[in-house]
BATORNU-425401 format. One record per residue (C-alpha): x negated, y, z negated; residue in one letter. Coordinates in steps of 0.001 Angstrom, whole numbers. Layout:
       u       v       w aa
       X       Y       Z  a
...
END
This chain:
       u       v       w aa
  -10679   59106  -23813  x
   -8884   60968  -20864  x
   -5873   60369  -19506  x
   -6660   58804  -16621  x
   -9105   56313  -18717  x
   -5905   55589  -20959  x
   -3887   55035  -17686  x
   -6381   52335  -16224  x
   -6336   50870  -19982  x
   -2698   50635  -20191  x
   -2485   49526  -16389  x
   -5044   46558  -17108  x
   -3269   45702  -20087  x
       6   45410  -18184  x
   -1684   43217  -15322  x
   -3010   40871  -18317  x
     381   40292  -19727  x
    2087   39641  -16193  x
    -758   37013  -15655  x
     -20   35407  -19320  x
    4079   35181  -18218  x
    2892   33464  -14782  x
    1145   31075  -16601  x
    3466   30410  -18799  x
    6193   29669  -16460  x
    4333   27468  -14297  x
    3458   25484  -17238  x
    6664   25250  -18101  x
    7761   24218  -14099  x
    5087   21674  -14335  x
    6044   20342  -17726  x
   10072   19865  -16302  x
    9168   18507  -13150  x
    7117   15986  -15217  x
    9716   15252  -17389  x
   12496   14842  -14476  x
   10240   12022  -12351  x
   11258    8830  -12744  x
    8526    6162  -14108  x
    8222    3347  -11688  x
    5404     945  -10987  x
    4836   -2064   -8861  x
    5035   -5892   -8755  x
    4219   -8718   -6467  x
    3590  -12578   -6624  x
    4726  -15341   -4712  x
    7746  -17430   -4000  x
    6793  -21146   -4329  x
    7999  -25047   -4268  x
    6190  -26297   -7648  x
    5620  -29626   -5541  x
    2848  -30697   -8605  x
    5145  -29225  -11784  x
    1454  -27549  -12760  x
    3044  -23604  -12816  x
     518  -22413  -10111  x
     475  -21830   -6828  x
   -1051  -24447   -4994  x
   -1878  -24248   -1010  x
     985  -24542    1264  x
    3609  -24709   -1447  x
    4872  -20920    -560  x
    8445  -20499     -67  x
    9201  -17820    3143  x
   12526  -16181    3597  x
   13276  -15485    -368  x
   14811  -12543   -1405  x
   13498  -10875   -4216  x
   14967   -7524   -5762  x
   14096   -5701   -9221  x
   17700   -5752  -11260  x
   17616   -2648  -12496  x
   21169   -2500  -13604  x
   20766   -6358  -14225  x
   24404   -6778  -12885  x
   23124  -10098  -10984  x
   23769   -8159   -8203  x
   21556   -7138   -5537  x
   22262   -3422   -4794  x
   21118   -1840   -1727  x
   19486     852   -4185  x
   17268   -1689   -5704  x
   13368   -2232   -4598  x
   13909   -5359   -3050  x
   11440   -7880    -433  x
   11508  -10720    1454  x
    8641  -13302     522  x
    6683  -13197    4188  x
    4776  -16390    5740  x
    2870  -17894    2299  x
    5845  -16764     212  x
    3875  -13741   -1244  x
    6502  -10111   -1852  x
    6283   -6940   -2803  x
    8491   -4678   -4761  x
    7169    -864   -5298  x
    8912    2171   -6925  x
   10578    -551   -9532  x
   11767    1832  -12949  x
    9611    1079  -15793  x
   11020    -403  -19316  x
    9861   -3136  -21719  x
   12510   -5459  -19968  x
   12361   -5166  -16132  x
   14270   -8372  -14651  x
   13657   -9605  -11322  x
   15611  -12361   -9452  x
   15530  -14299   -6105  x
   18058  -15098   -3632  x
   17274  -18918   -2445  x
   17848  -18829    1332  x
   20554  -21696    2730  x
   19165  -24995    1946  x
   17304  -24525   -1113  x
   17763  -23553   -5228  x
   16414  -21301   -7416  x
   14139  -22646  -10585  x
   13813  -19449  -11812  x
   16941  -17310  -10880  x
   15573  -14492  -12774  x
   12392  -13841  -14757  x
   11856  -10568  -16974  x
    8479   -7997  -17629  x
    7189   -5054  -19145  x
    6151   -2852  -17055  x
    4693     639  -17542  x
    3985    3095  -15609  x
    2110    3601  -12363  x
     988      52  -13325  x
    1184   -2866  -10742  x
    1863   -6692  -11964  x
     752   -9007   -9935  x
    1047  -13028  -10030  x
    4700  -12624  -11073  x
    5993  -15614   -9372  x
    9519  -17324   -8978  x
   10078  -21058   -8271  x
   12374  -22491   -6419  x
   13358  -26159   -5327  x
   15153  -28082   -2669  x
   19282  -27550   -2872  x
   21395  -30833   -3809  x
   21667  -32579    -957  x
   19202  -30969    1292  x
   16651  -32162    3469  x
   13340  -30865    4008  x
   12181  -30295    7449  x
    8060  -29422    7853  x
    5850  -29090   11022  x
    2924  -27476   12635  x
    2178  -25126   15088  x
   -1752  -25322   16457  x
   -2953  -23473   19762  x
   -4001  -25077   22755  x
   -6823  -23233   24274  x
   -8108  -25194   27286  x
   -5096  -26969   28130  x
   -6040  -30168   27625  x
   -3228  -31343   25228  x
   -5480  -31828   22559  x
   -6711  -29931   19233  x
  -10428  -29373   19597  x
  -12397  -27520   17456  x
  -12895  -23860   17068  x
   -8961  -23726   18700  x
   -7594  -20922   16330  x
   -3865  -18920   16529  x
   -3881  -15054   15440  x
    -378  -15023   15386  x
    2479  -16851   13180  x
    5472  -17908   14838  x
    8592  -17983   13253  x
   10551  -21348   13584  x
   14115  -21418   12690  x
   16864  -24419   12795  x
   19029  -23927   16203  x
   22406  -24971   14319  x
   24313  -24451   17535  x
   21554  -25680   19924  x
   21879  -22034   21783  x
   17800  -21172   21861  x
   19176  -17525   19714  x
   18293  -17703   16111  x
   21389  -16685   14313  x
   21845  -14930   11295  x
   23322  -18121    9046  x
   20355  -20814   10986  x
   17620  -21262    8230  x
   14085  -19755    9416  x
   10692  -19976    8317  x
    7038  -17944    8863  x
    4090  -20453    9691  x
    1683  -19690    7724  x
   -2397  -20999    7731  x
   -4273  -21971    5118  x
   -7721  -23061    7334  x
   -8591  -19895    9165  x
   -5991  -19973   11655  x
   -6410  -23844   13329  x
   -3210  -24650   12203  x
     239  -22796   11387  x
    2529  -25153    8921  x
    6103  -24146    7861  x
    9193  -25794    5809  x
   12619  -25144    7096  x
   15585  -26647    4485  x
   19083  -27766    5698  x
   21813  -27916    3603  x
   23016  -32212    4723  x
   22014  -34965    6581  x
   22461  -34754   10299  x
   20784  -34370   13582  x
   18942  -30992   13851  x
   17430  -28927   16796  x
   14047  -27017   15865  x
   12798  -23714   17536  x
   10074  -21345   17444  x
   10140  -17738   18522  x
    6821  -16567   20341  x
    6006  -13320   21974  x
    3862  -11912   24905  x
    1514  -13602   25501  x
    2148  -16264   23642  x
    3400  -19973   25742  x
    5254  -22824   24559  x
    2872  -25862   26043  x
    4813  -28577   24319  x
    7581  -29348   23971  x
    7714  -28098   27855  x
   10074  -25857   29331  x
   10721  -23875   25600  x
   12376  -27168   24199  x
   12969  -27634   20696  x
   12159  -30567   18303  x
   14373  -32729   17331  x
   14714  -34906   14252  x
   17252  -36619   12254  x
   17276  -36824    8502  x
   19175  -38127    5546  x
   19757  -36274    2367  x
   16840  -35330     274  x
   14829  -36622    2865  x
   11611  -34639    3470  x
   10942  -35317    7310  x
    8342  -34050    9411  x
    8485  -32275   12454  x
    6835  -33089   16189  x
    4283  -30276   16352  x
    4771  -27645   18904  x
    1723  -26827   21276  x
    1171  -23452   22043  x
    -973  -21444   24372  x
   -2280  -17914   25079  x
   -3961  -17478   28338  x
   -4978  -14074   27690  x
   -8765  -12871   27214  x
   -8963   -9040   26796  x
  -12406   -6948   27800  x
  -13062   -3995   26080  x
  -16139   -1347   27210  x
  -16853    2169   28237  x
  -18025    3901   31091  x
  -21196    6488   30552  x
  -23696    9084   31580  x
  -26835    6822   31082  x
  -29204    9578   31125  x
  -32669    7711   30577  x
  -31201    5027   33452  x
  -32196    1778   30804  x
  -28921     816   31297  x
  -27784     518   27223  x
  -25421    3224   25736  x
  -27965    4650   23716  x
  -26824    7211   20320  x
  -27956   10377   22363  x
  -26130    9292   25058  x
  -22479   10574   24276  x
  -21054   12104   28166  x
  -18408    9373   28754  x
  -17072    9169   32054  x
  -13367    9469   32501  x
  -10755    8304   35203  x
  -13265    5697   36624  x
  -11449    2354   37824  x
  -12874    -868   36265  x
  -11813   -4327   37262  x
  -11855   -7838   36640  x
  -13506   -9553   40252  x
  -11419  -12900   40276  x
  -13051  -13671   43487  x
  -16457  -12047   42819  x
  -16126  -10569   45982  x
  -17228   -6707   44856  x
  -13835   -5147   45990  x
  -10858   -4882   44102  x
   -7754   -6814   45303  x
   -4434   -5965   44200  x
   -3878   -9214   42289  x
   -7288   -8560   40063  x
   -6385   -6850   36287  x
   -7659   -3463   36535  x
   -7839    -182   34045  x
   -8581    3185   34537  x
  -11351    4829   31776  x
   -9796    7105   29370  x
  -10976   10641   28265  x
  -13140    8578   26013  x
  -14351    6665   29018  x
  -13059    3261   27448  x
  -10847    1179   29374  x
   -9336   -2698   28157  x
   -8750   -5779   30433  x
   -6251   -8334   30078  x
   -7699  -11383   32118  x
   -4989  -14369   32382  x
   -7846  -16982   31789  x
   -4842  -20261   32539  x
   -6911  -22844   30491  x
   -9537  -23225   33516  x
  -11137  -19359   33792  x
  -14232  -19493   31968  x
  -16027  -16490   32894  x
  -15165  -13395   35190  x
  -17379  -10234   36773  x
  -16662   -7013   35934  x
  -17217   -4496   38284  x
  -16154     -62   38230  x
  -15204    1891   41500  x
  -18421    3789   41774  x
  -17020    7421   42841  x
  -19543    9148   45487  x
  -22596   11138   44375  x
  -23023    8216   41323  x
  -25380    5403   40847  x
  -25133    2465   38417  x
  -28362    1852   36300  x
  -29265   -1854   35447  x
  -29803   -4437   37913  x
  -26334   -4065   39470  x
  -22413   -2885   39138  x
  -21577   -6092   37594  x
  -21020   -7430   34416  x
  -20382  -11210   34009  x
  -18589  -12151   31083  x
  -19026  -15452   29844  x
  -17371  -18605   27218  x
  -14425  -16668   28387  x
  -11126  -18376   26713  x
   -7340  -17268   26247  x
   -6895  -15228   22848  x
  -10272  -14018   22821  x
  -11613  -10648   22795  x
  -15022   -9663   24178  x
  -16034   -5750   23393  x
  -19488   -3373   24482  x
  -18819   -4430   27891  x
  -21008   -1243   29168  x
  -21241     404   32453  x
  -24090    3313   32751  x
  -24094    5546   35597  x
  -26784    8553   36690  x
  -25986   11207   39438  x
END
Protein backbone atom coordinates (compact mmCIF):
# COMPACT_ATOMS: atom_id res chain seq x y z
CA UNK A 1 0.00 0.00 0.00
CA UNK A 2 1.40 3.56 -0.88
CA UNK A 3 1.37 6.36 0.97
CA UNK A 4 -1.11 8.16 -0.43
CA UNK A 5 -3.52 4.88 -0.22
CA UNK A 6 -2.57 4.84 3.64
CA UNK A 7 -3.40 8.64 3.76
CA UNK A 8 -7.02 8.22 2.23
CA UNK A 9 -7.27 5.08 4.76
CA UNK A 10 -6.33 6.99 7.73
CA UNK A 11 -8.35 10.14 6.43
CA UNK A 12 -11.62 7.89 6.07
CA UNK A 13 -11.02 6.42 9.26
CA UNK A 14 -10.83 9.84 10.92
CA UNK A 15 -14.15 11.06 9.10
CA UNK A 16 -15.84 7.70 10.55
CA UNK A 17 -14.94 8.46 14.08
CA UNK A 18 -16.02 12.28 13.87
CA UNK A 19 -19.42 10.92 12.51
CA UNK A 20 -19.62 8.25 15.58
CA UNK A 21 -18.90 11.48 18.23
CA UNK A 22 -21.80 13.49 16.31
CA UNK A 23 -23.98 10.85 16.87
CA UNK A 24 -23.26 10.35 20.02
CA UNK A 25 -23.78 13.77 21.22
CA UNK A 26 -26.96 14.33 19.62
CA UNK A 27 -28.19 11.30 21.25
CA UNK A 28 -27.18 12.42 24.22
CA UNK A 29 -28.93 16.25 23.46
CA UNK A 30 -31.99 14.35 22.59
CA UNK A 31 -31.94 12.05 25.57
CA UNK A 32 -31.57 15.49 28.11
CA UNK A 33 -33.97 17.46 26.40
CA UNK A 34 -36.30 14.43 26.91
CA UNK A 35 -35.56 14.10 30.28
CA UNK A 36 -35.92 18.05 31.10
CA UNK A 37 -39.78 18.30 29.47
CA UNK A 38 -42.26 18.36 31.76
CA UNK A 39 -45.12 15.50 31.46
CA UNK A 40 -48.47 17.12 31.16
CA UNK A 41 -51.70 15.92 29.65
CA UNK A 42 -55.22 17.13 29.39
CA UNK A 43 -58.67 17.09 31.06
CA UNK A 44 -62.14 18.30 30.44
CA UNK A 45 -65.79 17.56 31.63
CA UNK A 46 -68.51 19.59 32.66
CA UNK A 47 -69.70 21.77 35.46
CA UNK A 48 -73.28 20.72 36.43
CA UNK A 49 -76.48 21.20 38.91
CA UNK A 50 -77.20 17.33 39.75
CA UNK A 51 -81.00 18.50 39.62
CA UNK A 52 -81.94 14.34 39.49
CA UNK A 53 -79.00 13.16 42.23
CA UNK A 54 -78.31 10.35 39.23
CA UNK A 55 -74.22 11.48 38.85
CA UNK A 56 -74.68 12.31 35.08
CA UNK A 57 -75.09 15.00 33.15
CA UNK A 58 -78.46 15.45 32.15
CA UNK A 59 -79.66 18.24 29.43
CA UNK A 60 -79.71 21.72 30.59
CA UNK A 61 -78.30 21.01 34.02
CA UNK A 62 -74.72 22.70 32.98
CA UNK A 63 -73.40 25.18 35.28
CA UNK A 64 -71.65 28.41 33.14
CA UNK A 65 -69.29 30.80 34.77
CA UNK A 66 -67.30 28.04 37.05
CA UNK A 67 -63.86 28.26 37.53
CA UNK A 68 -61.94 25.33 37.26
CA UNK A 69 -58.01 25.12 37.78
CA UNK A 70 -55.62 21.92 38.11
CA UNK A 71 -54.00 22.32 41.89
CA UNK A 72 -50.85 21.47 41.18
CA UNK A 73 -49.33 22.61 44.38
CA UNK A 74 -52.78 21.62 45.97
CA UNK A 75 -52.45 24.78 48.23
CA UNK A 76 -56.39 25.38 47.67
CA UNK A 77 -55.23 28.14 45.96
CA UNK A 78 -55.73 29.12 42.52
CA UNK A 79 -52.35 30.37 41.16
CA UNK A 80 -52.13 32.32 38.10
CA UNK A 81 -49.47 29.55 36.99
CA UNK A 82 -52.02 26.87 37.11
CA UNK A 83 -54.01 25.50 33.80
CA UNK A 84 -57.13 26.87 34.72
CA UNK A 85 -60.91 27.43 32.56
CA UNK A 86 -64.01 28.82 32.83
CA UNK A 87 -66.96 26.25 32.18
CA UNK A 88 -68.50 28.12 28.80
CA UNK A 89 -72.43 28.08 27.88
CA UNK A 90 -73.39 24.08 28.78
CA UNK A 91 -70.87 24.16 31.62
CA UNK A 92 -68.30 22.04 29.62
CA UNK A 93 -64.03 23.29 30.43
CA UNK A 94 -60.94 22.59 29.44
CA UNK A 95 -57.66 22.41 31.18
CA UNK A 96 -54.44 21.46 28.88
CA UNK A 97 -50.68 21.33 29.78
CA UNK A 98 -51.91 19.98 33.47
CA UNK A 99 -48.41 18.03 35.12
CA UNK A 100 -48.94 14.42 35.21
CA UNK A 101 -48.86 12.26 38.67
CA UNK A 102 -51.01 9.45 40.11
CA UNK A 103 -52.82 12.25 42.20
CA UNK A 104 -53.69 15.32 40.04
CA UNK A 105 -56.45 17.41 42.06
CA UNK A 106 -58.71 19.70 40.43
CA UNK A 107 -61.16 22.17 42.11
CA UNK A 108 -63.90 24.73 41.16
CA UNK A 109 -64.57 28.15 42.17
CA UNK A 110 -68.62 28.42 42.54
CA UNK A 111 -69.44 31.83 41.04
CA UNK A 112 -71.63 34.34 43.58
CA UNK A 113 -74.83 32.69 44.27
CA UNK A 114 -74.09 29.16 44.19
CA UNK A 115 -71.89 26.12 46.21
CA UNK A 116 -69.63 23.71 45.36
CA UNK A 117 -70.64 19.73 45.78
CA UNK A 118 -67.48 18.75 44.83
CA UNK A 119 -64.85 21.44 45.87
CA UNK A 120 -62.16 19.30 44.62
CA UNK A 121 -61.97 15.89 42.93
CA UNK A 122 -58.52 13.99 42.30
CA UNK A 123 -57.01 11.68 39.00
CA UNK A 124 -54.29 9.90 37.57
CA UNK A 125 -53.20 11.15 34.83
CA UNK A 126 -50.33 10.14 32.53
CA UNK A 127 -48.86 11.47 30.01
CA UNK A 128 -49.89 13.08 26.75
CA UNK A 129 -53.18 11.42 27.83
CA UNK A 130 -56.51 13.45 27.88
CA UNK A 131 -59.44 12.59 30.58
CA UNK A 132 -62.46 13.46 29.67
CA UNK A 133 -66.00 13.29 31.59
CA UNK A 134 -64.23 14.56 34.73
CA UNK A 135 -67.05 16.50 36.08
CA UNK A 136 -67.65 18.73 39.27
CA UNK A 137 -71.08 19.39 40.87
CA UNK A 138 -72.22 22.13 42.27
CA UNK A 139 -75.57 23.34 43.98
CA UNK A 140 -77.53 26.42 44.80
CA UNK A 141 -75.74 28.66 47.82
CA UNK A 142 -77.82 28.89 51.25
CA UNK A 143 -80.14 31.26 50.74
CA UNK A 144 -80.06 31.79 47.07
CA UNK A 145 -82.54 32.02 44.53
CA UNK A 146 -82.51 30.65 41.21
CA UNK A 147 -83.33 32.83 38.36
CA UNK A 148 -83.89 30.85 34.66
CA UNK A 149 -85.16 32.19 31.25
CA UNK A 150 -85.04 31.93 27.55
CA UNK A 151 -83.82 33.65 24.79
CA UNK A 152 -85.58 32.50 21.19
CA UNK A 153 -85.20 34.63 17.86
CA UNK A 154 -87.83 36.37 16.21
CA UNK A 155 -87.44 36.11 12.55
CA UNK A 156 -90.47 37.70 10.86
CA UNK A 157 -91.42 40.00 13.45
CA UNK A 158 -94.47 38.84 14.30
CA UNK A 159 -94.00 38.42 18.13
CA UNK A 160 -94.36 34.92 17.95
CA UNK A 161 -92.06 31.62 17.91
CA UNK A 162 -92.78 29.82 14.67
CA UNK A 163 -91.08 27.06 13.49
CA UNK A 164 -87.79 26.70 11.80
CA UNK A 165 -86.95 30.30 13.92
CA UNK A 166 -83.31 29.33 15.00
CA UNK A 167 -80.42 31.77 16.92
CA UNK A 168 -76.59 31.12 15.87
CA UNK A 169 -75.49 33.09 18.55
CA UNK A 170 -75.66 32.81 22.58
CA UNK A 171 -76.19 35.81 24.46
CA UNK A 172 -74.87 36.30 27.66
CA UNK A 173 -77.43 37.48 30.36
CA UNK A 174 -76.16 38.79 33.56
CA UNK A 175 -78.09 40.26 36.83
CA UNK A 176 -77.96 44.32 36.56
CA UNK A 177 -77.35 44.65 40.50
CA UNK A 178 -77.22 48.40 40.12
CA UNK A 179 -79.85 48.69 37.33
CA UNK A 180 -76.97 50.63 35.15
CA UNK A 181 -77.44 48.41 31.65
CA UNK A 182 -73.09 47.68 32.28
CA UNK A 183 -72.49 44.22 33.49
CA UNK A 184 -70.12 44.60 36.33
CA UNK A 185 -67.53 42.51 37.48
CA UNK A 186 -69.34 41.32 41.04
CA UNK A 187 -73.24 41.02 38.91
CA UNK A 188 -73.69 37.17 38.40
CA UNK A 189 -73.72 36.21 34.50
CA UNK A 190 -74.64 33.35 32.56
CA UNK A 191 -74.05 31.83 28.67
CA UNK A 192 -77.46 30.65 27.04
CA UNK A 193 -76.93 27.71 25.88
CA UNK A 194 -79.36 25.29 23.31
CA UNK A 195 -80.06 22.02 23.60
CA UNK A 196 -82.73 21.78 20.31
CA UNK A 197 -80.63 22.98 17.42
CA UNK A 198 -80.63 26.50 18.18
CA UNK A 199 -84.75 27.37 18.61
CA UNK A 200 -84.20 28.24 21.94
CA UNK A 201 -81.24 29.67 24.22
CA UNK A 202 -81.99 28.82 28.17
CA UNK A 203 -79.69 30.07 31.00
CA UNK A 204 -79.67 30.07 35.06
CA UNK A 205 -78.41 33.12 36.76
CA UNK A 206 -78.13 32.60 40.94
CA UNK A 207 -78.44 35.53 43.45
CA UNK A 208 -77.16 35.37 46.65
CA UNK A 209 -81.02 36.70 48.76
CA UNK A 210 -84.36 37.46 48.19
CA UNK A 211 -85.09 40.76 46.58
CA UNK A 212 -86.18 42.51 43.50
CA UNK A 213 -83.74 41.89 40.57
CA UNK A 214 -83.16 43.56 37.09
CA UNK A 215 -82.18 40.98 34.20
CA UNK A 216 -80.03 41.84 31.06
CA UNK A 217 -78.67 40.36 28.06
CA UNK A 218 -75.68 41.51 26.09
CA UNK A 219 -76.13 41.16 22.17
CA UNK A 220 -73.89 42.24 19.40
CA UNK A 221 -74.09 43.49 15.71
CA UNK A 222 -76.51 42.52 14.32
CA UNK A 223 -78.21 41.20 16.83
CA UNK A 224 -81.80 43.39 18.25
CA UNK A 225 -83.50 43.30 21.42
CA UNK A 226 -87.41 42.95 20.11
CA UNK A 227 -88.80 42.48 23.57
CA UNK A 228 -88.56 43.73 26.17
CA UNK A 229 -88.49 47.06 23.80
CA UNK A 230 -86.16 49.77 23.94
CA UNK A 231 -83.10 47.22 25.49
CA UNK A 232 -85.20 46.81 28.81
CA UNK A 233 -84.44 44.26 31.21
CA UNK A 234 -86.67 41.66 33.00
CA UNK A 235 -87.69 41.99 36.06
CA UNK A 236 -88.69 39.53 38.76
CA UNK A 237 -88.92 39.25 42.40
CA UNK A 238 -88.03 36.19 44.39
CA UNK A 239 -87.80 34.78 47.85
CA UNK A 240 -85.03 32.64 49.13
CA UNK A 241 -84.45 29.32 47.58
CA UNK A 242 -86.97 30.19 45.27
CA UNK A 243 -86.32 28.97 41.71
CA UNK A 244 -88.23 31.68 39.55
CA UNK A 245 -88.46 31.98 35.99
CA UNK A 246 -87.67 34.66 33.84
CA UNK A 247 -89.97 36.71 31.05
CA UNK A 248 -88.23 35.56 27.87
CA UNK A 249 -86.42 38.09 25.88
CA UNK A 250 -87.27 38.33 22.03
CA UNK A 251 -84.59 38.86 19.84
CA UNK A 252 -84.07 39.66 16.21
CA UNK A 253 -81.46 39.72 13.41
CA UNK A 254 -82.50 41.44 10.32
CA UNK A 255 -79.52 40.55 8.47
CA UNK A 256 -79.44 38.07 5.34
CA UNK A 257 -75.89 37.86 3.83
CA UNK A 258 -75.32 36.84 -0.16
CA UNK A 259 -72.34 35.25 -1.00
CA UNK A 260 -71.18 34.58 -5.00
CA UNK A 261 -68.49 35.24 -7.50
CA UNK A 262 -68.09 37.00 -10.54
CA UNK A 263 -66.54 34.91 -13.74
CA UNK A 264 -65.22 34.48 -17.23
CA UNK A 265 -68.09 32.13 -18.44
CA UNK A 266 -66.31 30.98 -21.39
CA UNK A 267 -68.90 28.43 -22.99
CA UNK A 268 -71.72 31.44 -22.21
CA UNK A 269 -74.22 28.50 -20.31
CA UNK A 270 -74.24 30.72 -17.67
CA UNK A 271 -73.01 28.02 -14.63
CA UNK A 272 -69.41 28.34 -13.20
CA UNK A 273 -68.31 25.33 -14.70
CA UNK A 274 -64.66 23.38 -13.18
CA UNK A 275 -62.71 24.60 -16.37
CA UNK A 276 -63.91 27.78 -15.88
CA UNK A 277 -61.42 29.32 -13.24
CA UNK A 278 -60.70 33.41 -14.74
CA UNK A 279 -62.56 35.23 -11.90
CA UNK A 280 -63.28 38.68 -12.46
CA UNK A 281 -62.01 41.19 -9.99
CA UNK A 282 -63.06 44.82 -8.88
CA UNK A 283 -66.59 44.37 -10.43
CA UNK A 284 -69.42 46.17 -8.28
CA UNK A 285 -72.34 43.87 -7.26
CA UNK A 286 -75.45 45.07 -5.54
CA UNK A 287 -78.48 44.31 -3.82
CA UNK A 288 -81.57 46.20 -6.18
CA UNK A 289 -83.99 47.20 -3.23
CA UNK A 290 -86.10 48.84 -5.77
CA UNK A 291 -85.46 46.44 -8.70
CA UNK A 292 -84.92 49.31 -10.64
CA UNK A 293 -81.42 48.01 -12.50
CA UNK A 294 -79.30 50.98 -11.13
CA UNK A 295 -77.62 51.17 -8.02
CA UNK A 296 -78.78 53.80 -5.47
CA UNK A 297 -76.69 54.87 -2.74
CA UNK A 298 -78.93 53.41 -0.02
CA UNK A 299 -78.73 49.68 -1.76
CA UNK A 300 -75.83 47.23 0.12
CA UNK A 301 -73.20 46.92 -2.36
CA UNK A 302 -69.56 45.00 -2.60
CA UNK A 303 -66.87 45.19 -4.79
CA UNK A 304 -65.42 41.45 -6.18
CA UNK A 305 -62.19 40.53 -4.73
CA UNK A 306 -59.02 39.18 -6.52
CA UNK A 307 -60.91 35.97 -6.19
CA UNK A 308 -63.87 37.60 -7.83
CA UNK A 309 -66.13 36.84 -4.67
CA UNK A 310 -67.90 39.55 -3.10
CA UNK A 311 -70.63 39.17 0.26
CA UNK A 312 -73.90 41.16 0.82
CA UNK A 313 -75.37 42.14 3.95
CA UNK A 314 -79.16 42.78 3.07
CA UNK A 315 -81.13 44.35 6.23
CA UNK A 316 -84.20 42.06 5.42
CA UNK A 317 -86.49 44.18 8.68
CA UNK A 318 -88.88 41.16 9.19
CA UNK A 319 -90.89 42.09 5.83
CA UNK A 320 -87.93 41.65 2.89
CA UNK A 321 -88.47 38.38 1.50
CA UNK A 322 -86.54 38.30 -1.56
CA UNK A 323 -84.12 40.87 -3.33
CA UNK A 324 -82.37 41.09 -7.10
CA UNK A 325 -78.98 41.03 -7.46
CA UNK A 326 -77.53 42.79 -10.09
CA UNK A 327 -73.16 43.65 -11.08
CA UNK A 328 -72.03 46.99 -12.80
CA UNK A 329 -71.35 45.49 -16.16
CA UNK A 330 -67.93 47.40 -17.12
CA UNK A 331 -67.87 48.22 -21.08
CA UNK A 332 -66.67 45.69 -23.66
CA UNK A 333 -68.59 42.77 -21.25
CA UNK A 334 -71.72 40.84 -21.65
CA UNK A 335 -73.63 38.81 -19.04
CA UNK A 336 -74.56 35.19 -20.18
CA UNK A 337 -77.96 33.73 -18.92
CA UNK A 338 -81.17 35.27 -19.51
CA UNK A 339 -80.23 38.56 -17.80
CA UNK A 340 -77.88 40.61 -15.14
CA UNK A 341 -80.10 39.62 -12.41
CA UNK A 342 -80.25 37.26 -9.84
CA UNK A 343 -83.37 37.05 -7.60
CA UNK A 344 -82.85 35.63 -4.38
CA UNK A 345 -85.64 34.15 -2.73
CA UNK A 346 -87.26 32.76 1.14
CA UNK A 347 -84.94 35.53 2.00
CA UNK A 348 -85.02 35.94 6.05
CA UNK A 349 -82.73 37.81 8.71
CA UNK A 350 -79.77 35.42 9.92
CA UNK A 351 -79.69 33.54 6.87
CA UNK A 352 -77.02 32.97 4.48
CA UNK A 353 -77.55 32.20 0.79
CA UNK A 354 -74.07 31.24 -1.19
CA UNK A 355 -73.26 30.30 -5.34
CA UNK A 356 -74.99 33.39 -6.12
CA UNK A 357 -73.12 33.39 -9.73
CA UNK A 358 -72.63 36.04 -12.23
CA UNK A 359 -70.93 34.84 -15.75
CA UNK A 360 -69.71 37.30 -18.10
CA UNK A 361 -68.10 36.85 -21.93
CA UNK A 362 -66.22 39.72 -23.79
Amino acid sequence: MGIFDRRVLADRRMMALQSRRHARRRLCAAELLESRRVLAGNISGTAYEDLDNDNVVDSGEGLSGWTVYADSNNNAVRDTSEPQSVSGSSGSYYLSGVTAGSAVVVRAIAPAGWQTVDASRTLALVDNATVSGFNLRGALGDGAALLSGAIWHDVNGNGTRDSGETMNTSPTVYVDLDNDSVRDSNEPYAYASSTNGGTTFNYKLSVAQAGTYTVRQILYSPWQQVSPASNAGQSVTVTAGQRATVPDFIDRNPIATIYGTVFEDINGNALKESGETLTLAGWRVYADLNDNGSPDSSEPSATTSSYGSYSLAVDTQGTLTSVAVRTVVPAGWVPTGDSNRRLVSSLKGGSLFSNVFFGNQT
